[in-house]
DRENPALUM-61740 format. One record per residue: x, y negated, z of N, C-alpha, C in turn; residue number from 1. Coordinates in pm, whole numbers, plus 50000, padded with zeros to 5 digits. Atoms other than C-alpha are relative to their C-alpha. Layout:
N
> X/Y/Z/X/Y/Z/X/Y/Z/NUM
...
//
This chain:
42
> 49970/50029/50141/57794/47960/34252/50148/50029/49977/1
> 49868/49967/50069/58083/48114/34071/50080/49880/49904/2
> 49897/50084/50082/58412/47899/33932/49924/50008/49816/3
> 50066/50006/50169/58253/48021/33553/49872/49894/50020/4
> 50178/50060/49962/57879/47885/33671/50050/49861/49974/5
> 50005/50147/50029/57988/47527/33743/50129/49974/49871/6
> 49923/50060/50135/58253/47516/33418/49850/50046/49896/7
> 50108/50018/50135/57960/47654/33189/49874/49874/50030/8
> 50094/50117/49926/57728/47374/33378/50033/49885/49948/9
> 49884/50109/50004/58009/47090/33335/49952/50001/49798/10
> 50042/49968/50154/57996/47229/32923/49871/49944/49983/11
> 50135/50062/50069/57654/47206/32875/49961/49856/50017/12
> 50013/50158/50012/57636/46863/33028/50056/49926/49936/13
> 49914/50099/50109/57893/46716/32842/49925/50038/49830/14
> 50001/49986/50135/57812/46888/32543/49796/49895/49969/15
> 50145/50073/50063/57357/46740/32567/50073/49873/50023/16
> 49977/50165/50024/57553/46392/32668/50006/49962/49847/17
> 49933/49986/50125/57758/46422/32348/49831/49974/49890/18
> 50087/50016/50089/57438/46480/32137/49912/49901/50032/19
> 50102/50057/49960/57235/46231/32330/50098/49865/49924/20
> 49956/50120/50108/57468/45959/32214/50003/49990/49867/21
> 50011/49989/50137/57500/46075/31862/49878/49956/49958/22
> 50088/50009/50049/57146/46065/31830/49940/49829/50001/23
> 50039/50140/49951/57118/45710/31993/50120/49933/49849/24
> 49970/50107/50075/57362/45600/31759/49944/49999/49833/25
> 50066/50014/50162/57188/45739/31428/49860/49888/50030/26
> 50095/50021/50013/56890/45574/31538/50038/49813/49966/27
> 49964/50128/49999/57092/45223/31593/50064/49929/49891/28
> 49971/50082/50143/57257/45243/31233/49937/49922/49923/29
> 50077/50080/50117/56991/45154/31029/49977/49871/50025/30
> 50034/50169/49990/56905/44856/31230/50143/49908/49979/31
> 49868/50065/50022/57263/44749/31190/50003/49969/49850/32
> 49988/50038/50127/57250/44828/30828/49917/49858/49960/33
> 50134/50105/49999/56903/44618/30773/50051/49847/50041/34
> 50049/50179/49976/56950/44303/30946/50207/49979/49974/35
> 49879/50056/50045/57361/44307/30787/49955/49912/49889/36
> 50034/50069/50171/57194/44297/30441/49914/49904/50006/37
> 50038/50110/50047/56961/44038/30515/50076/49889/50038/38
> 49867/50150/49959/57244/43792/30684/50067/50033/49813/39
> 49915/50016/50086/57427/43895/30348/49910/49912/49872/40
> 50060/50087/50154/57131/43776/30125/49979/49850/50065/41
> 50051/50113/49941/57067/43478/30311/50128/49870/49921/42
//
């Protein structure tokens, strides 16, 4: 394995981490939103 091989390797992993959290955190807004607004109506 060539010096390029494991930096484009290194890239791509960072870069699906990167989207793997993004996606975890769109999924975790709404429940954040949701149970703010019902503590707020309460």
């Amino acid at each position: 394995m060539t010096g390029w091989s494991f930096f484009f390797i290194l890239v791509g992993v960072a870069f699906l981490t990167y989207q793997l959290f993004r996606i975890i955190d769109a999924i975790e807004r709404p429940a954040r939103r949701t149970s703010h607004r019902r503590a707020m109506a309460r």
